[in-house]
C-alpha positions as CSV (number, residue, x, y, z in Angstrom):
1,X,104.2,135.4,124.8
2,X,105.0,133.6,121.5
3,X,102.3,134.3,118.6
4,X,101.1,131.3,117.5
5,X,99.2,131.9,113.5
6,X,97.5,128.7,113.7
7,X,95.2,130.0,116.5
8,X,94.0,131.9,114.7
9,X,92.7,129.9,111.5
10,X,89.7,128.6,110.6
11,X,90.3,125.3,109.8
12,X,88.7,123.7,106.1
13,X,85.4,122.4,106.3
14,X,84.5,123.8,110.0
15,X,81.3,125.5,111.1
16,X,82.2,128.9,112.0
17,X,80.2,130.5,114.8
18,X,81.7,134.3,115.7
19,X,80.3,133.4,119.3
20,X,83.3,131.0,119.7
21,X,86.2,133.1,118.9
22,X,87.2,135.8,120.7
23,X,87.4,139.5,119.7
24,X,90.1,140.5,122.3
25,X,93.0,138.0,123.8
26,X,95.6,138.4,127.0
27,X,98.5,141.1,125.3
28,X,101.3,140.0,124.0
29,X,103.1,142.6,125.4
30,X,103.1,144.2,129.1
31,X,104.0,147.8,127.9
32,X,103.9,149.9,124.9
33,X,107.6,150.0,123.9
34,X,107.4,146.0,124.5
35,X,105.0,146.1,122.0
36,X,106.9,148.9,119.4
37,X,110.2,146.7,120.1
38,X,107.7,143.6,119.5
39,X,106.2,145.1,115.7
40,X,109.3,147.1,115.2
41,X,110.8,143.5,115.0
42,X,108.5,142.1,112.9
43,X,108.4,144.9,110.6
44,X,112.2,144.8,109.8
45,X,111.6,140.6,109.6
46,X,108.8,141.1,106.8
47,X,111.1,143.6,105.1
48,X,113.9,141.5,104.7
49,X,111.4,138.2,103.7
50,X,109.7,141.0,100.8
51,X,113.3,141.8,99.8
52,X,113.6,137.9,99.0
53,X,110.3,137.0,97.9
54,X,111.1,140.1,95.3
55,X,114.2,138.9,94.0
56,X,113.0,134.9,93.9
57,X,110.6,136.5,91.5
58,X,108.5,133.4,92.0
59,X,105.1,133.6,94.1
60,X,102.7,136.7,94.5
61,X,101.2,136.9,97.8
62,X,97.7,138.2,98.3
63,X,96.6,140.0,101.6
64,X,92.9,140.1,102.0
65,X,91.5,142.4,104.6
66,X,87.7,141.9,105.3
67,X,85.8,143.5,108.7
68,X,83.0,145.2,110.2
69,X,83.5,149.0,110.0
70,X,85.9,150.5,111.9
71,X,87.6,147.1,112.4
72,X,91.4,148.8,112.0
73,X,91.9,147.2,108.5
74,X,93.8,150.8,107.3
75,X,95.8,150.8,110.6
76,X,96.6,146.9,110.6
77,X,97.6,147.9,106.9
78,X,99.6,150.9,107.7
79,X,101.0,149.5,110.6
80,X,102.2,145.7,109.7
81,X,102.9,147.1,106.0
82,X,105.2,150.4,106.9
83,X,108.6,148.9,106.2
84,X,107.6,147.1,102.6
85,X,109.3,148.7,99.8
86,X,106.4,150.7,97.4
87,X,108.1,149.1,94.7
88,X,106.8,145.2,95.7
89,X,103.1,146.2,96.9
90,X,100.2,147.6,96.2
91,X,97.3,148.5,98.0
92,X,93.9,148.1,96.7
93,X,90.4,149.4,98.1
94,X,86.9,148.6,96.9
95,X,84.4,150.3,97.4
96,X,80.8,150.1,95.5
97,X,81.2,149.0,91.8
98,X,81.0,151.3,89.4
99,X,78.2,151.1,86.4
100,X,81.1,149.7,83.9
101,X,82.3,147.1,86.5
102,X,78.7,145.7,86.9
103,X,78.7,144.9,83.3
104,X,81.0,142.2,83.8
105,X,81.7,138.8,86.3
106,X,81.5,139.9,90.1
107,X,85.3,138.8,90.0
108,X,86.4,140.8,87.3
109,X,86.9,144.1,88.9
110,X,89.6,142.6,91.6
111,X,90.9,140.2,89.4
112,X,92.4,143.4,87.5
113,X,94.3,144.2,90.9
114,X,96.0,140.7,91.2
115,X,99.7,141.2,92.3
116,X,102.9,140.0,90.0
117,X,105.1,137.6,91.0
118,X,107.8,138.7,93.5
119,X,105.4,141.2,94.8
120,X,102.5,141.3,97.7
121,X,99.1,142.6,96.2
122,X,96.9,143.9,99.7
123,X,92.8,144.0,99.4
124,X,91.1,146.7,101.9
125,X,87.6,144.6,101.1
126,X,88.0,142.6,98.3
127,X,85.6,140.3,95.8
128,X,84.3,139.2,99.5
129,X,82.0,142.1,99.8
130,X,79.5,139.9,96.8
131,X,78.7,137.8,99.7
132,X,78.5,139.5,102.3
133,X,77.3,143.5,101.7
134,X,75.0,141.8,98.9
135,X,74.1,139.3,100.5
136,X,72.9,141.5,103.8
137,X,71.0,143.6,101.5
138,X,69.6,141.4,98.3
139,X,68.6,144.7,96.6
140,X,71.9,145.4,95.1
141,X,72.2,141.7,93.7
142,X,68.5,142.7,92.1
143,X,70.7,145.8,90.3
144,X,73.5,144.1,89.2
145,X,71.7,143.1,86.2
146,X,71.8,139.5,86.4
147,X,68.9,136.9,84.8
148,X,66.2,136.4,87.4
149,X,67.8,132.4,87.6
150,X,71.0,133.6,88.0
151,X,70.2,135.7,91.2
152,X,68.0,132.7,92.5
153,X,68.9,133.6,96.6
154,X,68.4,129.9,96.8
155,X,71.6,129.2,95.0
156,X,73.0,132.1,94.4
157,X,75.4,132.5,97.6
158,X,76.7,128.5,97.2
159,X,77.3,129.0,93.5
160,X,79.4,132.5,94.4
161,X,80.8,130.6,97.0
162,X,81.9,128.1,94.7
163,X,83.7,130.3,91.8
164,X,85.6,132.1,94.8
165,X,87.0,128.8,95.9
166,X,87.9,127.6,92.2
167,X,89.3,131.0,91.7
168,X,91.4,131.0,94.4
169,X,92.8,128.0,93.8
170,X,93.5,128.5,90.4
171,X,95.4,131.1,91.9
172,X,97.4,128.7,94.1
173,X,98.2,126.4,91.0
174,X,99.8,129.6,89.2
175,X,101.7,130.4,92.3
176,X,99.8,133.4,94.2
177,X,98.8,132.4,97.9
178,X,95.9,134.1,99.2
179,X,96.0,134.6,102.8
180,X,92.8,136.2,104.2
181,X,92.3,137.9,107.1
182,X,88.7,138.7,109.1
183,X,89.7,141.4,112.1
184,X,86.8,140.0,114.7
185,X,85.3,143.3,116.2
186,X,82.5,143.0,118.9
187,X,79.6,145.8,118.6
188,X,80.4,147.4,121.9
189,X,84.2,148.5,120.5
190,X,82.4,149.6,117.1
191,X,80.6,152.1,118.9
192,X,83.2,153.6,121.0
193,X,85.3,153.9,118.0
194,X,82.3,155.7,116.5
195,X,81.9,157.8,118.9
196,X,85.9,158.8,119.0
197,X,85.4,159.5,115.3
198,X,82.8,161.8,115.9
199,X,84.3,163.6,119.1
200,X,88.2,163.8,117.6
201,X,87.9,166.5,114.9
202,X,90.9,164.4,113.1
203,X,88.7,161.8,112.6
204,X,85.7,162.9,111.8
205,X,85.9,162.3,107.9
206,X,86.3,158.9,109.1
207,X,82.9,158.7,110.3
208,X,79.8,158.4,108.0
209,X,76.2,158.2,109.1
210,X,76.0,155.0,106.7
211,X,77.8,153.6,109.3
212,X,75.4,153.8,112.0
213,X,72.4,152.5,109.6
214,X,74.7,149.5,108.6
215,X,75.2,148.7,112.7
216,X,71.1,148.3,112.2
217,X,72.1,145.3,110.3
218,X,75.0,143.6,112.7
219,X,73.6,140.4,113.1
220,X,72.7,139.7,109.4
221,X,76.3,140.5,108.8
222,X,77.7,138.0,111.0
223,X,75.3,135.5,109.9
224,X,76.9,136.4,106.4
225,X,80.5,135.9,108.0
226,X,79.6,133.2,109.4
227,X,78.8,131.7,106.3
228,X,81.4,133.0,104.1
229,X,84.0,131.8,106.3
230,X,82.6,128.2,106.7
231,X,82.1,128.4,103.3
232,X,85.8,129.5,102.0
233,X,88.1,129.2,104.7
234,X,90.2,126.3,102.6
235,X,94.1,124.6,102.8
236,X,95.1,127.0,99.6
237,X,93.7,130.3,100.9
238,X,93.1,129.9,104.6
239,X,91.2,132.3,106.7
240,X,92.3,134.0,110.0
241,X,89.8,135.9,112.4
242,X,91.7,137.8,114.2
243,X,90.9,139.3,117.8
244,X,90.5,143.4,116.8
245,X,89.2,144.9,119.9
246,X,92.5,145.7,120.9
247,X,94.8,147.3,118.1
248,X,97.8,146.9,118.9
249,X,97.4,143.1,119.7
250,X,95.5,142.6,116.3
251,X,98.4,144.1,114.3
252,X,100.6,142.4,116.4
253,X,99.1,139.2,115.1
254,X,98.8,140.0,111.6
255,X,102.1,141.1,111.3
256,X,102.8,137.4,112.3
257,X,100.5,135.8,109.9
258,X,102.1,137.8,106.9
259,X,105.9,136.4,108.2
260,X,104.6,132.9,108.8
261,X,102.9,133.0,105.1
262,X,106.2,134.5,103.7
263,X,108.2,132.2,105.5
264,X,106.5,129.3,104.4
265,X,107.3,130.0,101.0
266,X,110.4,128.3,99.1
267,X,112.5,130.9,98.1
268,X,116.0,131.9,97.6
269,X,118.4,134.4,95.9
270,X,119.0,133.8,92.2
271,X,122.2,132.1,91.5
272,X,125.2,133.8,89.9
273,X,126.7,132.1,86.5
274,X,130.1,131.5,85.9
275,X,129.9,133.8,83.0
276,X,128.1,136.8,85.5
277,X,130.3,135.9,87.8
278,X,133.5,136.3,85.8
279,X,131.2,139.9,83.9
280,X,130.9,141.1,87.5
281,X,134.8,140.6,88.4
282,X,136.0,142.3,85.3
283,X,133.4,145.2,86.0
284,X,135.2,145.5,89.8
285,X,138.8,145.4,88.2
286,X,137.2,148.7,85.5
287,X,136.2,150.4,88.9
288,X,139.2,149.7,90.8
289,X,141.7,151.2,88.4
290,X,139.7,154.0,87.9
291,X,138.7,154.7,91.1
């Protein structure tokens, strides 16, 4: 089955309701080494389209990776990502801000982590988590030391909403594209996964009893995705909600949103000069007499 990356995104301006998309799809492959050929394809694809974007040395590409817990953003990461070259991307995880970072804008502390052109910049969580962790528990907006009529919950959420959208596409007009990517995990697969952290004595630092009081809180948090993705979901920096009760068809599909975004940018090998090209000859004609 071909992967399609439009199925997947949320399209400007629409109401998103997590009811309506699906967190598991029909495979798109009928064994397991169909779907190792299948990523083991794409892989070498995105390496080759990383090896360009590099040396075109003219977009950055941003990969945002926002989910419930335990939604396989590491493994879609380690997966999809195992054939990039270090060199061209960095990985970036946020966790809860630190006491300095709280002194400043909530978009300062990511904003640090931007990629360089020619190279792919990855966000386990990212600048997100200010609407969506805060805004399922309004107690840490209270802390982050903002004027009472700044954190006004009446406005706050529209106005964050707001500088995310103008920040991302002030990052569009200087040449990053933001692609963002919500893996869709239904409560049922959370739990087993739980539970397979807890009985696999490899995984048990995975497992935190934090995340068990956050599951308390699953429907405030898709209301918040809901929201956010409504909200943000835009032409410049589109959103994808990806199916991510199965694994292997999740990465499967990221894997394809990364080439498609890739692909879509124009890029191409920098041209040789006359005079390089004539430097380069004369360097070949040095080696060949001397062996």
């Amino acid at each position: 089955m071909k992967i399609d990356s439009q199925d997947f995104r949320v399209s400007p301006g629409k109401k998103v309701k997590l009811g309506d998309w699906p967190t598991v799809v029909k495979p798109f492959c009928k064994s397991k080494d169909e779907y190792k050929a299948l990523l083991d394809k794409h892989v070498a694809d995105l390496t080759s389209l990383q090896d360009l974007h590099y040396a075109s040395n003219r977009y950055a590409l941003l990969l945002i990776f926002q989910g419930m817990d335990a939604a396989g953003k590491d493994g879609a990461i380690r997966h999809v990502m195992s054939g990039v070259n270090p060199q061209g991307c960095q990985v970036s995880s946020f966790k809860q801000p630190s006491a300095g970072e709280l002194e400043h804008d909530f978009l300062w502390r990511t904003t640090r982590q931007l990629p360089a052109r020619g190279t792919i910049g990855i966000f386990n969580r990212s600048y997100y988590e200010e609407v969506l962790v805060v805004k399922v528990h309004p107690e840490i907006l209270r802390a982050e030391g903002l004027s009472e009529e700044l954190r006004d919950e009446k406005t706050v959420w529209r106005e964050r909403y707001q500088s995310i959208t103008n920040f991302e596409r002030h990052l569009y007009r200087n040449g990053t594209r933001a692609i963002k990517v919500f893996l869709h995990l239904s409560k049922e697969e959370q739990r087993k996964r739980f539970l397979e952290r807890i009985d696999e004595p490899d995984k048990n630092w995975k497992f935190s009893t934090a995340d068990v009081h956050e599951r308390k809180y699953w429907k405030h948090y898709v209301a918040a995705f809901e929201d956010c993705l409504s909200a943000t979901s835009t032409d410049h920096a589109p959103w994808y909600v990806v199916p991510a009760d199965d694994k292997e068809n999740a990465r499967l599909i990221v894997s394809q949103i990364v080439l498609d975004a890739l692909s879509d940018l124009k890029m191409a090998y920098p041209k040789t000069t006359e005079k390089r090209r004539l430097e380069l000859q004369s360097i070949r004609k040095h080696l060949t007499k001397n062996n």
